[in-house]
ZAMARGU-4260 file (C-alpha; in steps of 0.2 Angstrom, whole numbers, plus 5000, padded with zeros to 4 digits):
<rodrens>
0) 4769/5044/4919 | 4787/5043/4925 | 4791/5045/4945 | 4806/5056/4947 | 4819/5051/4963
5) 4821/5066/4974 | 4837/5067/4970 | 4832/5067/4949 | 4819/5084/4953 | 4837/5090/4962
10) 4848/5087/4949 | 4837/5092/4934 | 4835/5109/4944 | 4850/5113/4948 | 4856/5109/4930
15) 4841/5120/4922 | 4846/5133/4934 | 4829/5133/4944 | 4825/5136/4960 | 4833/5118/4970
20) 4818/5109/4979 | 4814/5109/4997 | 4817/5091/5007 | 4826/5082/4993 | 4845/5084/4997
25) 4854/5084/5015 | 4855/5102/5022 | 4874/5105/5018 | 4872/5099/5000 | 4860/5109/4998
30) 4870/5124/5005 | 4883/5120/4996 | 4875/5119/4978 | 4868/5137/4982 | 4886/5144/4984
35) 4892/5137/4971 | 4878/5144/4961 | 4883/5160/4969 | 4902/5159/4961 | 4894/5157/4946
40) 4898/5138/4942 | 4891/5128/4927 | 4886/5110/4933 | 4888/5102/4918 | 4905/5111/4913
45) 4920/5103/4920 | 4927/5110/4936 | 4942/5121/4938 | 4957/5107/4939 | 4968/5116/4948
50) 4987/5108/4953 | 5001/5119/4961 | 5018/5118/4956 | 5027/5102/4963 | 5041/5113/4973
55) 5026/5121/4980 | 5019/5103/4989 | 5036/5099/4996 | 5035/5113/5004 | 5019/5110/5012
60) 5023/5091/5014 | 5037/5100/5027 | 5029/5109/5034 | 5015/5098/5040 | 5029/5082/5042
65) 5025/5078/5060 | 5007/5077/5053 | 5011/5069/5040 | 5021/5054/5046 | 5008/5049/5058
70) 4994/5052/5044 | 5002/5039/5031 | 5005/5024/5045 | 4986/5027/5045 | 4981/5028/5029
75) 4991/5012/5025 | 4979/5004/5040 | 4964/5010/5032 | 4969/5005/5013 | 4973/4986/5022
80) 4955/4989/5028 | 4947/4992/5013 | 4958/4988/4999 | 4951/4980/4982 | 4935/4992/4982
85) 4945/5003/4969 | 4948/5017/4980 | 4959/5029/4985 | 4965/5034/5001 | 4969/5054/5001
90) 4979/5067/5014 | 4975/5086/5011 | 4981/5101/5020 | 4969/5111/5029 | 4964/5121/5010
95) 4961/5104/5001 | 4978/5105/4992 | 4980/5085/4991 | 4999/5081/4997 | 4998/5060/4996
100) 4989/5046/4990 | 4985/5026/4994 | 4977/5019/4980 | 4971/5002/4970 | 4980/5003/4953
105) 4961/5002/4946 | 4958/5019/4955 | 4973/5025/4948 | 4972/5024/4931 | 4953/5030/4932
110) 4947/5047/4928 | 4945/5052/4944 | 4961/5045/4948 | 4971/5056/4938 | 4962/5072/4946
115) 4964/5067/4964 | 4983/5069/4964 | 4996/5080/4976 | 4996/5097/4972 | 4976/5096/4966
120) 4965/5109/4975 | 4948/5103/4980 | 4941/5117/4989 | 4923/5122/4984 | 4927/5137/4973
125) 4937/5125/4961 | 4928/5109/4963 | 4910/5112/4967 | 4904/5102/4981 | 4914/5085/4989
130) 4918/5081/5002 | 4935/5088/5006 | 4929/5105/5004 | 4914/5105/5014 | 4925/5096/5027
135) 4938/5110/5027 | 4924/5123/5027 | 4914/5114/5040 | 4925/5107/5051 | 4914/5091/5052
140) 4917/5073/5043 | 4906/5074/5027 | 4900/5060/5014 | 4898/5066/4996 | 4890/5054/4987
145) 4888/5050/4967 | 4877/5063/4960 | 4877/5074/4977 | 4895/5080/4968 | 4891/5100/4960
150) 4897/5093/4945 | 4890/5082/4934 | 4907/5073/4929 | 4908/5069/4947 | 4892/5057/4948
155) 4899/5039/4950 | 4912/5044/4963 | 4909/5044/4982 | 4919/5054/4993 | 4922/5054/5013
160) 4931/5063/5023 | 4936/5070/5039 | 4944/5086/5048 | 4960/5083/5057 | 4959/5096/5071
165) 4971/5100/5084 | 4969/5102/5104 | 4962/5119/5101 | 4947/5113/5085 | 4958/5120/5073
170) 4959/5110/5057 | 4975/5103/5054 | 4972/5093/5038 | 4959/5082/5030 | 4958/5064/5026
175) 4949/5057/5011 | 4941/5040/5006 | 4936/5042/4989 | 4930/5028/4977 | 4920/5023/4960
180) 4904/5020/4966 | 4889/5029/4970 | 4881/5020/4983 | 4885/5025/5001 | 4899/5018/5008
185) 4893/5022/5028 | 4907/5007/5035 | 4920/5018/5025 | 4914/5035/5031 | 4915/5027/5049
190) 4934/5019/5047 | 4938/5038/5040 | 4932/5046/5053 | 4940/5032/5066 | 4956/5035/5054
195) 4958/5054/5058 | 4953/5051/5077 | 4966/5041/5078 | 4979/5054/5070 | 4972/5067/5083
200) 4978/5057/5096 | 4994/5053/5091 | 4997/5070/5088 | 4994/5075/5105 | 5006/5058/5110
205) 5017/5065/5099 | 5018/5085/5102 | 5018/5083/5120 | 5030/5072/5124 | 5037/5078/5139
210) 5019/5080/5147 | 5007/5067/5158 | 4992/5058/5147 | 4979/5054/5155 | 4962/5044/5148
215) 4946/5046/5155 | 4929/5042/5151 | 4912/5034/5162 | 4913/5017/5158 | 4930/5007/5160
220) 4930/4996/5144 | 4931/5013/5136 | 4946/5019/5140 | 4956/5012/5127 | 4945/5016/5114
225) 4943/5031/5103 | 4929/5035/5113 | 4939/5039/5128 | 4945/5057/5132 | 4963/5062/5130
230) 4971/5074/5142 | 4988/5081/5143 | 4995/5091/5155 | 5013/5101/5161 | 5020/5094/5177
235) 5011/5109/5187 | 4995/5103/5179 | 4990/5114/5167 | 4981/5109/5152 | 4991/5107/5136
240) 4978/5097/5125 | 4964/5088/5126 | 4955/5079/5110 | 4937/5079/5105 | 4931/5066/5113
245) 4938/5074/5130 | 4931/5091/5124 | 4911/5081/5124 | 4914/5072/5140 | 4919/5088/5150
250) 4906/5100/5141 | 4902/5114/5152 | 4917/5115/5159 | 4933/5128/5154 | 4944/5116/5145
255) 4954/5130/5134 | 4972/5127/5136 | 4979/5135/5151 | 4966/5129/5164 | 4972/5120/5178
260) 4969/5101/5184 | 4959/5109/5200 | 4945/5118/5189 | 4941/5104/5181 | 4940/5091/5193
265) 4935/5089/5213 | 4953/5083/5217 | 4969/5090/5218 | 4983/5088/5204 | 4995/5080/5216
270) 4983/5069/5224 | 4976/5063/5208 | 4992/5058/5200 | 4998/5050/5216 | 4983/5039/5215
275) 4986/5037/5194 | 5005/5032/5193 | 5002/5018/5205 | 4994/5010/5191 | 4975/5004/5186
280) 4960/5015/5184 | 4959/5028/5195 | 4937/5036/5198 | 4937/5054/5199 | 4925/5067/5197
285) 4925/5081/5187 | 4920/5100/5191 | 4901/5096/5187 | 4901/5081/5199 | 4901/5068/5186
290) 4911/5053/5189 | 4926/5048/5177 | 4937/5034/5175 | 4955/5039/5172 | 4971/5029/5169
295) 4989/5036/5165 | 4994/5034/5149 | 5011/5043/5149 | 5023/5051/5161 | 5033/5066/5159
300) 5044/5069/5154 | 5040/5056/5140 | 5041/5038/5149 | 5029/5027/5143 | 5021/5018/5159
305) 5022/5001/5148 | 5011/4990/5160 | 4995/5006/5157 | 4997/5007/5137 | 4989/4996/5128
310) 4984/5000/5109 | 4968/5004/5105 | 4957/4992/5097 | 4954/5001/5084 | 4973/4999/5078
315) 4974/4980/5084 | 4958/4976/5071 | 4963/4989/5058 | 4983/4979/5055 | 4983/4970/5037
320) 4980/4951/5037 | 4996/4940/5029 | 5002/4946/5013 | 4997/4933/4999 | 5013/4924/4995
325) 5010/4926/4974 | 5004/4943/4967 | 4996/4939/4950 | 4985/4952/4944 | 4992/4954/4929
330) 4980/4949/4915 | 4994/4941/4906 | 4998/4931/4919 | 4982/4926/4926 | 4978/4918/4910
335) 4994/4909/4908 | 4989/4903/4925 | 4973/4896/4922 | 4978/4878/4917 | 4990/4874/4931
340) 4979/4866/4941 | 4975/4855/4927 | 4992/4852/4920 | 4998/4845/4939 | 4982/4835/4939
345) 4989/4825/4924 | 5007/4825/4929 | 5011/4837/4915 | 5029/4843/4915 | 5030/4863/4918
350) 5041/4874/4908 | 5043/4891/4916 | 5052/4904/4905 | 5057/4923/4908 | 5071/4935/4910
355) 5081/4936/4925 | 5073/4939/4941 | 5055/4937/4936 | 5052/4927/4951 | 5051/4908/4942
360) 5057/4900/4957 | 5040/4909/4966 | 5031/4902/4954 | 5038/4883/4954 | 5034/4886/4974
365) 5016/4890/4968 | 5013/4877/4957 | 5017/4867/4971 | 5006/4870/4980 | 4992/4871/4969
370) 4997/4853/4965 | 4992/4850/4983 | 5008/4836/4984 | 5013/4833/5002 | 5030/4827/4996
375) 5043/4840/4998 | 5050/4852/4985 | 5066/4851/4980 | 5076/4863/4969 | 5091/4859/4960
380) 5101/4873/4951 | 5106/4862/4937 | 5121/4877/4930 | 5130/4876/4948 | 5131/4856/4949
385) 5150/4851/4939 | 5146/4841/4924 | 5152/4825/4933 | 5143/4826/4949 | 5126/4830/4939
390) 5119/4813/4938 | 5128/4808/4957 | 5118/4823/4963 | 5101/4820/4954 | 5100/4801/4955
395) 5111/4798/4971 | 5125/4787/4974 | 5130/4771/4982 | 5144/4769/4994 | 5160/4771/4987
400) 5156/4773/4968 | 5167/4786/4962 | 5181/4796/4969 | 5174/4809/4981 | 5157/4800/4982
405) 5150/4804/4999 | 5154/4789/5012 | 5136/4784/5016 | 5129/4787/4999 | 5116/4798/4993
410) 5098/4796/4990 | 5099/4809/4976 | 5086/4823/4973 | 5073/4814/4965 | 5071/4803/4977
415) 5071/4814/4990 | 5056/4823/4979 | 5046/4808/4978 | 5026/4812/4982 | 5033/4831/4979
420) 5041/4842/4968 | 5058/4842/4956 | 5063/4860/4952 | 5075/4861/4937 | 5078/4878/4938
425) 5093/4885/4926 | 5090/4869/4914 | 5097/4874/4898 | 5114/4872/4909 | 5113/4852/4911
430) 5127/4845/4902 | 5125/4838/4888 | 5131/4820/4894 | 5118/4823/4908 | 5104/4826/4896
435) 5101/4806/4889 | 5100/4803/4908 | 5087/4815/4913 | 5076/4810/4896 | 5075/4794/4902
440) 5073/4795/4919 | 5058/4809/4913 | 5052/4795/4903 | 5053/4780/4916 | 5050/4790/4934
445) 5065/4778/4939 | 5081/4782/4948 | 5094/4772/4949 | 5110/4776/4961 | 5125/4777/4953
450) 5137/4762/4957 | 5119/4754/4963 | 5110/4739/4954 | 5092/4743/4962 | 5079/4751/4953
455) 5069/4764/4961 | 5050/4769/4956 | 5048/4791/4961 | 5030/4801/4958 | 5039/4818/4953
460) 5030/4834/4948 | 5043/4841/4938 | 5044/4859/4935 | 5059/4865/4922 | 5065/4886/4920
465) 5077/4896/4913 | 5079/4911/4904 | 5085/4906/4888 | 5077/4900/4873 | 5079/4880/4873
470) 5071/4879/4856 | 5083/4888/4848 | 5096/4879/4858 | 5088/4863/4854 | 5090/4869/4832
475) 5109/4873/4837 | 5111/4856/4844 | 5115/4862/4861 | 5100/4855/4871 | 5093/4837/4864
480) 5077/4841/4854 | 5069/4825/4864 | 5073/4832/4881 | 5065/4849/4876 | 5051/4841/4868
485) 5050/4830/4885 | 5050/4846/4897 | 5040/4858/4886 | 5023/4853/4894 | 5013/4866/4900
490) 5023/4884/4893 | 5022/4898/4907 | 5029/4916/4902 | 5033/4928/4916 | 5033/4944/4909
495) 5048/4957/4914 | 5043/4967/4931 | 5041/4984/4917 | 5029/4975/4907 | 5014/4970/4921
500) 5001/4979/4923 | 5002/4973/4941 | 5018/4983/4946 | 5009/4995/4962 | 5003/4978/4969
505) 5022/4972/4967 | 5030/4984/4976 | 5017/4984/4990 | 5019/4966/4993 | 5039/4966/4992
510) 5038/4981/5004 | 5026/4971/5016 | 5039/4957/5015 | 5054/4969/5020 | 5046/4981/5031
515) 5027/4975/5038 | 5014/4989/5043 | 5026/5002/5030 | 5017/5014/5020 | 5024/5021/5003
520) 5014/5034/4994 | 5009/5034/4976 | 5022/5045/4969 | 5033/5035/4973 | 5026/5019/4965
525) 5024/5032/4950 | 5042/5033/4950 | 5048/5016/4950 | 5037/5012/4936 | 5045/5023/4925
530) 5061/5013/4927 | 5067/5000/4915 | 5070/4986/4927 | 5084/4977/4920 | 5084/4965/4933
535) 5065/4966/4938 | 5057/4960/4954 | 5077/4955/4961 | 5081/4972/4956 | 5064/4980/4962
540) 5068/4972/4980 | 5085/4979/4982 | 5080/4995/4976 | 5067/4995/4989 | 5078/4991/5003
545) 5091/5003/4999 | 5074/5017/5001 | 5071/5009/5016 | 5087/5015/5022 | 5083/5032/5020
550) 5065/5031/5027 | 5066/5042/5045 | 5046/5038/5046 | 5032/5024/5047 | 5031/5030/5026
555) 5042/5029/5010 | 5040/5044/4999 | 5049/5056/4988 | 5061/5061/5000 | 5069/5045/4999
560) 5076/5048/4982 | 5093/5054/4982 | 5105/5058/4967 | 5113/5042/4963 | 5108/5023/4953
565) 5090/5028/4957 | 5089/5044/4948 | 5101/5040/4933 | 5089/5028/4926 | 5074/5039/4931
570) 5080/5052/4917 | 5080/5051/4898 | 5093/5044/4888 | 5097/5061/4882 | 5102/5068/4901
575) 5107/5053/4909 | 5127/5059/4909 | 5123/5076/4907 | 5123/5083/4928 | 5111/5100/4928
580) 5100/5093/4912 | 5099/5075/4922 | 5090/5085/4937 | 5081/5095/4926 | 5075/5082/4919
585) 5069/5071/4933 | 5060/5084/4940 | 5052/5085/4925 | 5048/5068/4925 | 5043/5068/4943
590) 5032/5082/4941 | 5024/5075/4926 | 5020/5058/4936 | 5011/5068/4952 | 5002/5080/4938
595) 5001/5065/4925 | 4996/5078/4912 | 5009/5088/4901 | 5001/5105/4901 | 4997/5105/4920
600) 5016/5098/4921 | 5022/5115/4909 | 5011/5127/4919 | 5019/5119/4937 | 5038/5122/4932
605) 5037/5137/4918 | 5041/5125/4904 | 5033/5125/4887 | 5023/5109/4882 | 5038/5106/4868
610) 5049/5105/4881 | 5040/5091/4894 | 5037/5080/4878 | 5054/5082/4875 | 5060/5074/4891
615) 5045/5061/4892
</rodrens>
């Protein structure tokens, strides 16, 4: 006889369209089910997949900027937090209406990845119960998870998230955690909740900068938690807002904005702040008699007292550790990685080849270190070294043995490599009367100076790149067959930046590198990929920076596009020159990317299917 779960008696009733059973889901699911039985809804169909014009959510984005800005610095925290558990990281408006995205790539290109995008509505009516619409609804943080979901499609997600609200409980916005898996993730649902605390309080920071912040709470090792209460206040003392956690510790009491200082707590306004802006944590009690800790946090008309502010822990444990040095999660890549450590082990000669910009010389620097050499490594750019000065420089020189020669000598930079690593990098440019040298001293390990009579015995890793094709060089008689022969070891190919399927984790890391602690949203990842990427990850980096420039927030995002080198090459061929068809058609394209479905994408801009292909 076959034992059914709770939740199986659940499911298989609500699906039949029976009467759901008592005890075997949380009260709000089971609420929410029954109103969406109510509207009708077929579990097992798919839901309504609802996405609003793109113009539409740049016009929400505005409106809730000041939001906004403080909500993506956060949500890049979190994502550090929990990155790699193929996940998303989501911001909605008060509705549901999805405005931006963090996500793992894996997340991204997943089902419900594709259906968790800005401009998406998940309000119940549309999506059947998850989590950002009972959160909307409810006001409270809310967990969906696996097969809690109204709809069957959405059994192997889990979904958390949590209300914004402002000073008065109103909701603000909502912020999502979502991710591919049923189990429940009750460490995420806490950092989501601790996430959109953390926005509150900035908000009030930020909205009422020309008032006094005070933090309060029983026990002093709270105070710079998000456990403590936030208080703000006009110069007069009249309450201008006060977060949740304030709102819990002074139950009972009239906090509505408007109240005074004196109604809520035993001692004057004037006395209090005189004993608070004299520094360290003042004890006060409140209207009930209960006794508080308070501390200053700000002084109006906006100067920070810097001595009293400290960040919260939460932020100073939520920062990203160091940014791995080498992204490689390409497939591609990581296999043509895999014999590396082997290949240095034996001494074997590397050969890294790729277009332009492909990072090469980051990947001699990683070889390097898998080599686990304590000798240093030395690059030589074999096409900027004059034909007669090639072997001098390489092999070094004695005192006085050509014209020019350096006074004291030169060691030379395989010596100076010894116990280390020799970087050829640009190596189809060593002269031809260079090459018979470098064989040999390939073949031998030994350097000796020009003009010197001393042999020398080196331990060399040597790694060899360029970005053209030696053997074909080699058959034109342009490169000396041995010496090819000689360097072509193990083969590494570094794909062009267009062609990994690595990109998102790219950008992020290059972005790390140029701006730490910056968020950048998906549809703007989404962007850049579309681009060709000519001179791929050098290219990528200056392309970066120069968005960077235009950033006026902790966030990249759309808004940092402007007409110009970025937009031509995110338009077709066809448009490219063409001015009006050009922005046509890159808001095609952009709309395409945030809806990434071509007849959501002809619905948003009142454009036939024919038409979007067309441009795509």
């Amino acid at each position: 006889m076959q034992i059914l779960s709770g939740m199986d008696r659940a499911r298989n009733a609500l699906e039949r369209g029976d009467r759901l059973p008592g005890g075997t889901l949380p009260v709000p699911i089971a609420e929410s089910w029954q109103r969406c039985r109510d509207l009708g809804l077929d579990p097992r169909l798919q839901p309504r997949g609802e996405v609003v014009p793109f113009a539409a959510v740049t016009r929400r984005r505005q409106k809730m900027e000041g939001l906004r800005r403080l909500a993506l610095a956060e949500m890049q925290v979190l994502y550090a937090q929990i990155a790699g558990s193929n996940l998303m990281i989501a911001l909605a408006d008060a509705s549901g209406m999805v405005l931006d995205t963090i996500s793992d790539q894996a997340f991204t290109e997943s089902v419900a990845g594709r259906s968790i995008l800005p401009g998406s509505l998940w309000d119940e009516a549309r999506r059947g119960t998850n989590a950002l619409g009972l959160a909307s609804d409810s006001s409270q943080p809310v967990g969906v998870f696996g097969r809690e979901h109204y709809f069957t499609c959405h059994a192997h997600l889990s979904c958390m998230a949590a209300p914004i609200l402002d000073s008065h409980g109103q909701v603000l916005g909502l912020l999502d955690a979502s991710c591919a898996n049923e189990a429940r993730q009750q460490h995420t649902h806490a950092l989501v909740r601790m996430a959109a605390a953390q926005i509150e309080n900035g908000l009030i920071f930020q909205e009422c900068a020309d008032n006094f912040i005070l933090a309060f709470h029983p026990r002093a090792e709270y105070l710079d938690t998000l456990s403590a209460g936030l208080l703000a206040l006009s110069r007069d003392g009249v309450v201008t807002a006060l977060n949740r956690p304030g709102s819990a510790l002074l139950s009972g009491l009239p906090t509505a904005a408007g109240v005074s200082f004196d109604t809520l707590f035993e001692m004057p306004f004037a006395r209090a702040l005189d004993g608070l802006l004299r520094g360290g944590v003042f004890p006060i009690r409140d209207a009930a008699g209960s006794q508080v800790l308070m501390v200053c946090r700000q002084i109006a008309p906006g100067l920070t007292v810097r001595n009293l502010r400290r960040e919260p822990p939460a932020m100073q444990h939520g920062r990203a550790g160091p940014m791995p040095e080498f992204v490689c999660a390409d497939e591609t890549l990581k296999a043509a990685m895999a014999d590396i450590g082997q290949a240095v082990a034996m001494g074997m000669p590397v050969h890294l080849t790729g277009e332009t910009g492909t990072g090469k010389e980051l990947m001699a620097r990683h070889i390097h270190a898998v080599s686990g050499r304590r000798g240093e490594f030395v690059a030589v750019n074999c096409g900027a070294l004059a034909e007669q000065l090639f072997v001098a420089e390489i092999f070094g020189h004695e005192q006085g043995a050509f014209t020019n020669a350096r006074a004291e000598g030169s060691i030379g930079l395989a010596r100076q490599a010894d116990g280390g690593t020799l970087f050829l990098d640009e190596v189809a440019d060593v002269p031809l009367s260079a090459q018979t040298a470098l064989l040999r001293f390939l073949d031998a390990m030994e350097v000796r100076p020009v003009g010197g009579l001393k042999i020398h015995k080196v331990d060399v890793q040597i790694i060899s790149a360029t970005n053209r094709n030696l053997e074909e060089m080699a058959a034109e008689r342009t490169f000396r067959a041995d010496l090819f022969y000689r360097l072509n070891g193990l083969v590494l190919y570094l794909p062009p930046l267009a062609a990994r399927t690595d990109f998102a984790l790219v950008v992020k890391h290059l972005l790390q590198e140029l701006a730490p602690g910056m968020a950048i949203t998906d549809a703007v990842i989404a962007r850049l990929a579309q681009r060709e990427w000519p001179g791929n990850i050098r290219e990528l980096r200056s392309a970066l920076q120069r968005l960077l420039m235009r950033q006026r927030g902790p966030f990249v995002d759309e808004t940092c596009f402007v007409d110009g080198s970025e937009d031509v090459g995110d338009a077709c061929p066809a448009c490219r020159d063409r001015g009006l068809a050009r922005r046509v058609c890159q808001e095609i394209r952009t709309t395409y990317r945030s809806c990434r479905n071509v007849t959501h994408t002809a619905r948003a801009l009142g454009l036939s299917r024919t038409t979007i292909y067309k441009h795509l």
